[in-house]
N, C-alpha and C positions, 0 to 999 in steps of 0.2 A: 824524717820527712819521706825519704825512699822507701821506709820500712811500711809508713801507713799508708803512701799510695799503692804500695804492694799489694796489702789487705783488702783495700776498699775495692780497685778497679775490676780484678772478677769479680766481684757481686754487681757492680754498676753493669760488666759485661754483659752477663747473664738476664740482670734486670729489664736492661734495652733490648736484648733480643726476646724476651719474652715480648714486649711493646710490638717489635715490629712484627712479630708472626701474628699478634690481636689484630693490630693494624689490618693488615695485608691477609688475614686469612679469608676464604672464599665466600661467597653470600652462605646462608645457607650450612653450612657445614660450620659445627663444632667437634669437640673432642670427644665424643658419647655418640650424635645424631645428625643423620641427612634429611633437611625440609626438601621436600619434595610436592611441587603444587599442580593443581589439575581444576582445568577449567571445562563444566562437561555438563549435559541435560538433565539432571537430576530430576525436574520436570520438563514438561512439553512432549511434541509426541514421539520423542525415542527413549522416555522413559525407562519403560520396562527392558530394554535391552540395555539400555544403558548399567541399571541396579547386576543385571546377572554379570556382563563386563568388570563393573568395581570388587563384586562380591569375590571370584575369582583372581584378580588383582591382588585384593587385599589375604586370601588363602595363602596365594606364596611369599608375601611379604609379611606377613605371621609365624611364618615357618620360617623363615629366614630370619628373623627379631628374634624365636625360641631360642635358635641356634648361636647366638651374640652380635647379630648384624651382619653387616660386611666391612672387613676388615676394623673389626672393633667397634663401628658405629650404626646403631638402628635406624633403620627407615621409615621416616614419618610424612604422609601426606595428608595435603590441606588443600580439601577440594572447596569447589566453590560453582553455584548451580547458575549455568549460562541460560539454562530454561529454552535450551537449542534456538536461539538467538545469536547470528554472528556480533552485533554491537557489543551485544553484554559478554559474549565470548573478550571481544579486545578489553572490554573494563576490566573483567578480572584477571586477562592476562597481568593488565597495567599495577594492579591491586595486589597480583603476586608476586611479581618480580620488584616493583617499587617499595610498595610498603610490609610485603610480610618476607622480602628477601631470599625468596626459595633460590637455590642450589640447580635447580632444571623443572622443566614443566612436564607430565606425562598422561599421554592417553587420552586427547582431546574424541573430540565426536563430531564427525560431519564435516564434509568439504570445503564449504561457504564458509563456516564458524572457524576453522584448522586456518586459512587462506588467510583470516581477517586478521589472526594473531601474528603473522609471520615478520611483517616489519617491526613488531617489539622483538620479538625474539634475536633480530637481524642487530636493533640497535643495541640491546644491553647483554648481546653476545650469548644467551641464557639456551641452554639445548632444549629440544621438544624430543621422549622418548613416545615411541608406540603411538602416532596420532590412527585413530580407527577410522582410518578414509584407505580410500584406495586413488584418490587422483592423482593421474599422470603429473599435475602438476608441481606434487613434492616431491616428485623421481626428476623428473629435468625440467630445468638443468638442477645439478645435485647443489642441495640447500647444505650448507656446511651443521645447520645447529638444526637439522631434522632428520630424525632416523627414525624410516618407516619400517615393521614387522610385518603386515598382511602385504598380501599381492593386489596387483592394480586391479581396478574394476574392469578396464577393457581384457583386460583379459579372463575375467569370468564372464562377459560377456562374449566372445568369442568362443569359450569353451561352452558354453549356451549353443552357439549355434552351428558348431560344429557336433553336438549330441543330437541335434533336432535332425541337422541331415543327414545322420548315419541312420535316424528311424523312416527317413523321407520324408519329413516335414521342409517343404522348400517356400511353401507361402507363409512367411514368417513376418513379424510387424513390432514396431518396438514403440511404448511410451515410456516419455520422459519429459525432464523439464527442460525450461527455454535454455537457449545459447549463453545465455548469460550467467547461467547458475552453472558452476562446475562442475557436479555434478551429473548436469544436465548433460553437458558438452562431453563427458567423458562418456557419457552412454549411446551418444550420438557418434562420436568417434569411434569406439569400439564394435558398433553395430555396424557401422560403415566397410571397419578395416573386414570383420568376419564375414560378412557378406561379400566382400570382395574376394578374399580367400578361400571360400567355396564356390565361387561364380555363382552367388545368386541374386536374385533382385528382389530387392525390400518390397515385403505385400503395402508398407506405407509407416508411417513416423507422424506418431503423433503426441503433441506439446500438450501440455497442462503444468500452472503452476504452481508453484510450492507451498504459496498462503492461500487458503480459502479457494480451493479448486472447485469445479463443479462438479463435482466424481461421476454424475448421476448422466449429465450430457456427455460426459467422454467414454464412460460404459457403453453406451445407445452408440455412440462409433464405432467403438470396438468392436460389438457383436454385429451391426449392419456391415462392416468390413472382410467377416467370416475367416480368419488366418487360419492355418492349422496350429500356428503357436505365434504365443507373445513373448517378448521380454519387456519387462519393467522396472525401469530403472527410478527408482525413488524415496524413499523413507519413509518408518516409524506406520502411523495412522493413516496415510497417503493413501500408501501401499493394501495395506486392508482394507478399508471402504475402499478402495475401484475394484479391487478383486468382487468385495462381497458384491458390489453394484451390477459387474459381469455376469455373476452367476444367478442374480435376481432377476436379472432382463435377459436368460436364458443360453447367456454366451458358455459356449461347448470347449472352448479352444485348449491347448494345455500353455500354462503359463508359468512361466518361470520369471523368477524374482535373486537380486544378490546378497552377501551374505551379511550387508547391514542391516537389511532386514531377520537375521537369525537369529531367534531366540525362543524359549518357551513362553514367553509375552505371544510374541506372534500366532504361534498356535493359539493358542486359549482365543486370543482378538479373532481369529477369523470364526473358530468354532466350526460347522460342519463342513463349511465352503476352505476350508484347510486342506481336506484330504485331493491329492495327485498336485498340488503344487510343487515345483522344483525350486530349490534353493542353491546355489554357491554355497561350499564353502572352504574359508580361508587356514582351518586346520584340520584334524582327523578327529576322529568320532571322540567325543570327551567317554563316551562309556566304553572304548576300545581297551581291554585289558593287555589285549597284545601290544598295544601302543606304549613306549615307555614313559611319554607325555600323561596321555590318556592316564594311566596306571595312577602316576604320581598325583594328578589333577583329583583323580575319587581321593584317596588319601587327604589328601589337604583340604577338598571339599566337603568331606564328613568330622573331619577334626574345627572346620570351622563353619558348616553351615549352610557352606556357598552352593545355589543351583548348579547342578550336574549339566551342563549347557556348552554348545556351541558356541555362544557368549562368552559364558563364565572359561571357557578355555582359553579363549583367543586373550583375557584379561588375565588369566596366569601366565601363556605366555610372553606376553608386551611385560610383565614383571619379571619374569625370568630371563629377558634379554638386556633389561634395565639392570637386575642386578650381576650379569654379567658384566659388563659395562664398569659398574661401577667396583668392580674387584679387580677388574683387566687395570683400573687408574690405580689403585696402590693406595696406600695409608694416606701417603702427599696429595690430597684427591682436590682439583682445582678444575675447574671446566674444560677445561683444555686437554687437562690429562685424562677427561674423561670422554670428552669428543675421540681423544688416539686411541685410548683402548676399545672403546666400541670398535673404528677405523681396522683393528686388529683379529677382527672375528673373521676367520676365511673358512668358510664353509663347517660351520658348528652344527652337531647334530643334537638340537634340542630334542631329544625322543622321538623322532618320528618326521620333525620339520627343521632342514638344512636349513641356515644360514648366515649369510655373507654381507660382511661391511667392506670397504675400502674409503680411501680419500676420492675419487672417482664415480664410487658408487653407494647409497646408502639404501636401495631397493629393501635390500633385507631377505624377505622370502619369496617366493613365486611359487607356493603350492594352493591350487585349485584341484578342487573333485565338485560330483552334482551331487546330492542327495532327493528325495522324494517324500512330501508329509503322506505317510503310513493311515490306514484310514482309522486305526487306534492313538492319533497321534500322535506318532513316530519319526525323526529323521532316518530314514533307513537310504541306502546308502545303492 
């Protein structure tokens, strides 16, 4: 009798723990693959930035799949098109982390839509890498299952107008949307703080909203207002028609815009009313050879296709921080151990852009520069 429960119980041993690791292993993660979900504009109007964003994204997570994954397992994502709608952003949060039981969510799009997914993520504990927003409000207070990569918008808009007043542009004027739309509020905040910190006083602030604007009566302000510069704080097709509307009704002014609006989409949309626009932006030039990002970024982008873009960078690097991330949590990889590793980045030099996680702090990066559309255009720098 001792001899055959001898025999039998390691195998029953072994048997059980195999059970309980099924049981208990983490959404999301098998022994081969990471689901990884993303809920993002595939249509509506951030479109076209959005395509260059994933195209890049998916360049280093190709390169990284060549290579055997990370730590033995590949990286697979399952997007799903919110059509830049904040509702349909929460349904397919709900859609991802419920039903198709993704591992972490990455790389959402837009302020209003990032904001609206945040109490799922809150309740089913699920990380959010690389959201492509810059609001203040996923920096503080610090969201435990949100790690931001780009810098805040206030502070591209600050760096806006502290370039204006080193040219002596001091009659400066900013549109954006209402108070309610985050977005909005962060452009109005940030316009506020810089204007404060240069002691200057706003040529004037002015609101249009997000759906079905009149572009056409907010241009006719614009240019009857005469600034010597604007900032416009807005998205996608917004952003284009008021520009092209300004420069139709004869407005002179120089206008800068942030780097959600970056892309080669952008160019092409504005066409000749492109050129002297100033842009943010959130990394270094994707054609920078000297850039070690840069460098790697053509490499992966001619091996897969991906637009050569300010975009397509910023979407390499939200992947290269993600896969960071998830090499720092180890083989044992469980959201937890993947929140810590991230938590463990102090000051990482991904090629050209430091940065830095803690439990205190998930900021990420803080690099802004201006660039200028080139009248071949060019993001020149």
């Amino acid at each position: 009798m001792d001899k055959g429960w001898g025999q039998v119980l390691p195998v029953a041993v072994l048997f059980m723990a195999g059970v309980f690791q099924a049981v208990h292993a983490e959404d999301g993660v098998t022994d081969s693959t990471i689901l990884i979900g993303q809920t993002i504009g595939l249509t509506g109007t951030v479109a076209g930035t959005v395509k260059e964003m994933n195209e890049g994204a998916q360049a280093y997570i190709a390169t990284i799949n060549k290579q055997g994954g990370v730590n033995g397992r590949k990286i697979e994502i399952r997007t799903l098109d919110d059509q830049y709608l904040p509702e349909k952003a929460l349904a397919n949060a709900k859609t991802l982390i419920e039903k198709d039981k993704v591992f972490a969510l990455f790389q959402s799009r837009g302020t209003p839509h990032t904001i609206a997914i945040l109490p799922e993520l809150a309740a089913a504990k699920v990380p959010l890498i690389a959201p492509s927003t810059g609001a203040e409000s996923l920096h503080t207070p610090v969201n435990r299952w949100v790690f931001n990569v780009r810098a805040k918008y206030q502070n591209e808009v600050v760096k806006a107008i502290e370039h204006f007043n080193t040219l002596g542009f001091k009659n400066i004027g900013l549109l954006t949307y209402e108070k309610d739309d985050a977005l909005g509020l962060d452009g109005l905040n940030g316009f506020n703080r810089g204007m404060t910190e240069f002691k200057l006083k706003p040529a004037f602030v002015e609101i249009f909203p997000r759906i079905k604007p009149n572009v056409n009566e907010v241009a006719l302000k614009l240019v009857n207002a005469k600034p010597d510069a604007l900032i416009i704080v807005s998205s996608g097709s917004n952003t284009v028609d008021v520009i092209k509307a300004i420069r139709a009704q004869g407005g002179h002014m120089q206008i800068m815009t942030l780097s959600n609006n970056s892309s080669q989409d952008f160019i092409k949309d504005l066409g000749r009313d492109a050129a002297g626009v100033i842009l943010s932006q959130v990394t270094p030039p994707p054609n920078l050879s000297s850039s070690g990002l840069g460098k790697e970024f053509q490499v992966a982008a001619k091996a897969s296709g991906a637009t050569v873009s300010y975009a397509g960078l910023e979407g390499y690097l939200s992947a290269k921080v993600m896969v960071e991330g998830l090499r720092r949590a180890g083989r044992n990889l469980t959201r937890d151990s993947f929140v810590r590793g991230l938590e463990t980045m102090q000051r990482v030099d991904m090629g050209g852009v430091s940065l830095s996680y803690s439990e205190k702090d998930h900021t990420g990066s803080n690099f802004v520069e201006l660039t200028l559309i080139s009248k071949d255009g060019r993001y020149v720098r």
